[in-house]
C-alpha positions, -999 to +999 in steps of 0.1 A: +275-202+713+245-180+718+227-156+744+212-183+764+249-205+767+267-166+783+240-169+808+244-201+823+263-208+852+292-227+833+301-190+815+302-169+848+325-197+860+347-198+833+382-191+833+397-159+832+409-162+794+376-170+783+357-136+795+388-119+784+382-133+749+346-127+748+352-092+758+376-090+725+351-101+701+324-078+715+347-046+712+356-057+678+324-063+666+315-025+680+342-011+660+333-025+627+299-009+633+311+023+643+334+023+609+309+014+588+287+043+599+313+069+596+322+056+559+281+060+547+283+092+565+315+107+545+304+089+511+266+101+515+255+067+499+222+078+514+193+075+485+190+107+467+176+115+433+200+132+407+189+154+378+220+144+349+216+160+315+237+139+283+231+139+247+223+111+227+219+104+190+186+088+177+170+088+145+133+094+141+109+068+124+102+094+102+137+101+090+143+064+086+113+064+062+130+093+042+166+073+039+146+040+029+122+062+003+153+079-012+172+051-025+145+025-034+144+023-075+114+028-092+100-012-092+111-013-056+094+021-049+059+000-063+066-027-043+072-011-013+041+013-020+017-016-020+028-031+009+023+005+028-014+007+013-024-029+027-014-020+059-029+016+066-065+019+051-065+056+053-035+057+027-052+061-006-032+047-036-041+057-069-027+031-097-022+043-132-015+019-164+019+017-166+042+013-193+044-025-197+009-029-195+004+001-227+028-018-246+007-050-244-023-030-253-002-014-282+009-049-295-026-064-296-033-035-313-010-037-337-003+007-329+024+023-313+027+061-300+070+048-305+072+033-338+108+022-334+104+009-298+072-016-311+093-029-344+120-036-316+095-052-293+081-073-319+113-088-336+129-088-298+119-128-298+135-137-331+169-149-321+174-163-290+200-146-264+232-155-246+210-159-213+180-178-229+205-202-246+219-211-217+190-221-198+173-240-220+207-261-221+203-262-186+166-279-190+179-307-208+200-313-181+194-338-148+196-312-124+180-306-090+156-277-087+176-261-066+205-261-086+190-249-117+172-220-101+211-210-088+225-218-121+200-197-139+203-168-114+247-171-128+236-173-160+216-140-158+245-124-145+270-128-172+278-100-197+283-092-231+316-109-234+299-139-215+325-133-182+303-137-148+301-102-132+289-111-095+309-135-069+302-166-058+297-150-021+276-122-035+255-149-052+253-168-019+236-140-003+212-129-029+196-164-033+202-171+005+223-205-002+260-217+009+290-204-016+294-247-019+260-246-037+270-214-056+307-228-069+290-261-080+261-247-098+290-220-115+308-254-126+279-266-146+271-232-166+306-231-173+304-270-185+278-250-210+283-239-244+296-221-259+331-230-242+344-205-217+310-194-208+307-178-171+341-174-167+354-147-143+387-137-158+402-139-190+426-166-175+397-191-166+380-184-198+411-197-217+417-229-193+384-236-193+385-241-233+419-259-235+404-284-207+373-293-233+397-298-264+406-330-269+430-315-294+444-289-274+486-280-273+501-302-243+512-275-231+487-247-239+473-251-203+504-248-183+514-214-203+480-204-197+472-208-159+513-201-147+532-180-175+501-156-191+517-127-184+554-137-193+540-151-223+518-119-233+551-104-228+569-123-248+595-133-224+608-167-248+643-173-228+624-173-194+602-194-205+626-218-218+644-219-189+615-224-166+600-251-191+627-264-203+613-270-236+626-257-271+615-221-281+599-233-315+579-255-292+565-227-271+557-200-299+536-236-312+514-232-281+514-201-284+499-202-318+472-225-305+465-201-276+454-174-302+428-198-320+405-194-282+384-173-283+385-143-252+352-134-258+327-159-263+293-142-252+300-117-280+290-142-308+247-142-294+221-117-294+218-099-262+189-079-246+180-044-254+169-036-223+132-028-230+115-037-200+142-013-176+117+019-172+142+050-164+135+070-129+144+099-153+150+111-187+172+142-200+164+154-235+182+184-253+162+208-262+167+245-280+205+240-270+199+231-232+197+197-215+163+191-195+159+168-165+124+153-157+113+127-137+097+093-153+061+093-130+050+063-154+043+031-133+044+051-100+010+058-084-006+087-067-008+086-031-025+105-006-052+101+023-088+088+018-109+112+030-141+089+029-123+065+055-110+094+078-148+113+079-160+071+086-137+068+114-145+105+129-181+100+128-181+067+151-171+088+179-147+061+196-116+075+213-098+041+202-114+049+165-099+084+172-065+073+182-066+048+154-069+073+132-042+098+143-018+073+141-022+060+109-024+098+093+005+105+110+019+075+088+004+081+059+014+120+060+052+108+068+051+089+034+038+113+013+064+138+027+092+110+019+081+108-013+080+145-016+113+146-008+130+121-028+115+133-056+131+168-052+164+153-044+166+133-074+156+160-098+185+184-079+211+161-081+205+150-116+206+184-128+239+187-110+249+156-126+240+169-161+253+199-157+290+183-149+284+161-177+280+183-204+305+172-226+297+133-222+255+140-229+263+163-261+297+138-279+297+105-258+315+083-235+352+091-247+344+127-229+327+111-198+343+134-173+354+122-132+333+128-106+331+122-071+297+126-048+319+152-032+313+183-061+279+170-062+273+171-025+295+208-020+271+219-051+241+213-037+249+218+000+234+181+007+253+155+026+278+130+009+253+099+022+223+114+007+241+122-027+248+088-026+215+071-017+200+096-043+221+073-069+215+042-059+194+018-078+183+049-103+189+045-140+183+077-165+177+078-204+201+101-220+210+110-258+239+086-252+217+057-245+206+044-210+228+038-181+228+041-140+235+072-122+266+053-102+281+055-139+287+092-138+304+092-109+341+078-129+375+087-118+405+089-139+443+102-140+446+144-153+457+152-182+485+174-196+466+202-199+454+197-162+417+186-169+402+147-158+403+122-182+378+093-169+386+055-167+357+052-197+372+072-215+405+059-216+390+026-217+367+041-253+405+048-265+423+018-262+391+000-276+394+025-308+431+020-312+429-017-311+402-020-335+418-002-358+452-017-354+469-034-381+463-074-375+496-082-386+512-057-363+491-058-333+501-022-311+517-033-277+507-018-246+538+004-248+528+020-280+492+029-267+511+043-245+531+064-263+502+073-288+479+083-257+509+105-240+509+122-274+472+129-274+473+149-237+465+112-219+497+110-194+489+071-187+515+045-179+518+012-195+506-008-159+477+017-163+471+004-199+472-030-193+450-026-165+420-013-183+432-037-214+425-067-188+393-053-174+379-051-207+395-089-216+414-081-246+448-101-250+479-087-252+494-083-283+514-111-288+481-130-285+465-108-310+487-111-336 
């Protein structure tokens, strides 16, 4: 019903009830107006403008820059410098001759400034090395290109002992591939030889080579994969009752177990690490230990003046704007680099400071740290102590090795001073080597020898570090 149908005849002559109705509807339509109004009016929802102040966190561009700069390694630095100079032209780059490129020159030569480094370099190629061995077994094999590149990429990441030191997943994301792909490529280096190759514990290194003997104890394998530990422990009347074979027959397989071999990586040449080019050195000199930075292979960078006075002469405001920008960039960088040079060079004199004892007499006084002391020391930030260490290797008396490796914890000691993992580890490695044969020392009397020598370590403790570095127990040594 609208306007035109309540004037019409038929509406004024409608019954009482109707106009009685309408007259309900109209008053209740008038009362939702009039509430409406009064709510807008008490709320104030009229527009207005606000002035609010809040706080926000946000990270400049140029800090970013600074984070990235500081914990790129040297090669990445490179890398990451060339890719800045193709992209601003008023960035001027200055590349130098770096090392691998003077030790070419050096061998064609037949000179070197580093005698011992070029005898090294030249007899480097005379035996072949755990890695090359592998992959040129790999070669012969019928396998996809895709799978050798992954299997090649695992057998690069083995070490000395020939035990795999990344994860399948870690694998999977470096080469950008499924963890399927990464398992089944790990199954055909470990089908390598020699056997137990790529293995990742000393469990899987032993089942792997009972599984390839054709003469191997019937039992070997079971002892191996379910009863290692009991059988390390020598635990004879458990293991009888859970095999239910005769004790003479176990202490059989257990004599078979101990003609495997835990390490088999140790038996090939492996790399001296030429080609790894230090971010920084630390020499003793007259009785104190100096820190410098390795600026070999890293180029000079700063801004090309012929290309700014080019831009500012063509009198364009876009040429003009062009400009600022990109020397804003370029300025930024240099700064960043700035920076994490000084960084580095404070926190490895921390570090060598702390490490005294470990630079002047070796690992076995390698003392804890934590990025903590370092941070505290040097009033920096935990987070930029520890990007400051990332990816950086130095060269010290004791041979070369990554900053990441100074920072060890450990138990204290009687005397209340840190012992380090490494050198606990250093230790057990000396007392095992020179252990009787015949009489192998348990991990009970390490122990006890290591208790008597200020070291208050428990046996779990010892058998820990025993497992990390793959070393049987006694039982299997003997």
């Amino acid at each position: 019903m609208d306007y035109n149908d309540f004037c019409t005849v038929d509406f004024i002559y409608s019954s009482f009830e109707t106009k009685i109705l309408f007259f309900l509807i109209c008053q209740l339509l008038l009362y939702n107006i009039y509430t409406i109004e009064w709510q807008v009016r008490m709320l104030n929802l009229s527009p207005t403008v606000l002035l609010q102040q809040s706080q926000s966190l946000s990270i400049s561009p140029k800090i970013l820059q600074s984070i990235h700069v500081l914990q790129l390694s040297s090669v990445d630095l490179v890398s990451y410098l060339q890719e800045q100079s193709s992209e601003n032209p008023l960035l001027d780059v200055l590349w130098t001759d770096n090392i691998s490129s003077q030790r070419t020159k050096n061998k064609l030569n037949g000179v070197s400034s580093n005698t011992v480094v070029s005898l090294l370099e030249l007899t480097a190629n005379q035996e072949d090395t755990l890695e090359m061995m592998l992959v040129s077994q790999l070669r012969l094999a019928n396998h996809s290109d895709r799978q050798y590149k992954i299997a090649k990429f695992l057998a690069g990441n083995l070490n000395e002992n020939g035990y795999l030191t990344i994860t399948p997943k870690e694998a999977a994301q470096c080469l950008h591939v499924s963890e399927e792909e990464v398992t089944e490529a790990l199954d055909k280096v470990q089908a390598l030889e020699p056997a137990g190759i790529a293995a990742r514990t000393l469990q899987e290194c032993l089942e792997i080579q009972i599984r390839r003997d054709e003469n191997a104890d019937p039992y070997a394998e079971k002892l191996v994969s379910c009863y290692l530990n009991e059988l390390g422990a020598g635990k004879w009347k458990y293991l009888d009752r859970e095999l239910n074979i005769p004790l003479d027959r176990i202490k059989q397989s257990l004599a078979y177990i101990r003609t495997l071999n835990p390490k088999p990586g140790l038996a090939y040449k492996h790399h001296q690490n030429l080609d790894i080019i230090p971010d920084a050195v630390i020499q003793k000199f007259l009785n104190r230990h100096m820190v410098s930075l390795n600026q070999a292979g890293i180029p000079k960078v700063s801004l090309n003046k012929q290309v700014q006075q080019l831009i500012f002469e063509s009198g364009s405001k876009e040429a003009e704007e062009y400009m600022k920008k990109h020397v804003q960039t370029a300025m930024g960088l240099i700064q960043s680099l700035e920076d994490r040079q000084h960084t580095l060079f404070r926190v490895l004199e921390a570090i060598t400071e702390e490490q005294m004892m470990f630079l002047d007499k070796g690992s076995f006084f390698l003392k804890p740290l934590n990025l903590k002391t370092i941070a505290e020391r040097l009033q920096l930030h935990e987070s930029t102590v520890s990007r400051a260490i990332q990816n950086k290797v130095v060269q010290t008396p004791q041979g070369m090795y990554e900053l990441k490796f100074f920072f060890a914890k450990g138990p204290s000691t009687a005397d209340g001073e840190a012992a380090s993992a490494e050198r606990i580890k250093c230790r057990i490695q000396e007392l095992i080597d020179g252990e009787n044969k015949s009489k192998p020392l348990s991990d009970q009397q390490l122990t006890e020898i290591m208790n008597k020598e200020n070291l208050p370590i428990s046996r779990r403790t010892v058998m820990k570090y025993r497992e990390e570095m793959n070393i049987l127990s006694s039982r299997l040594r003997g």
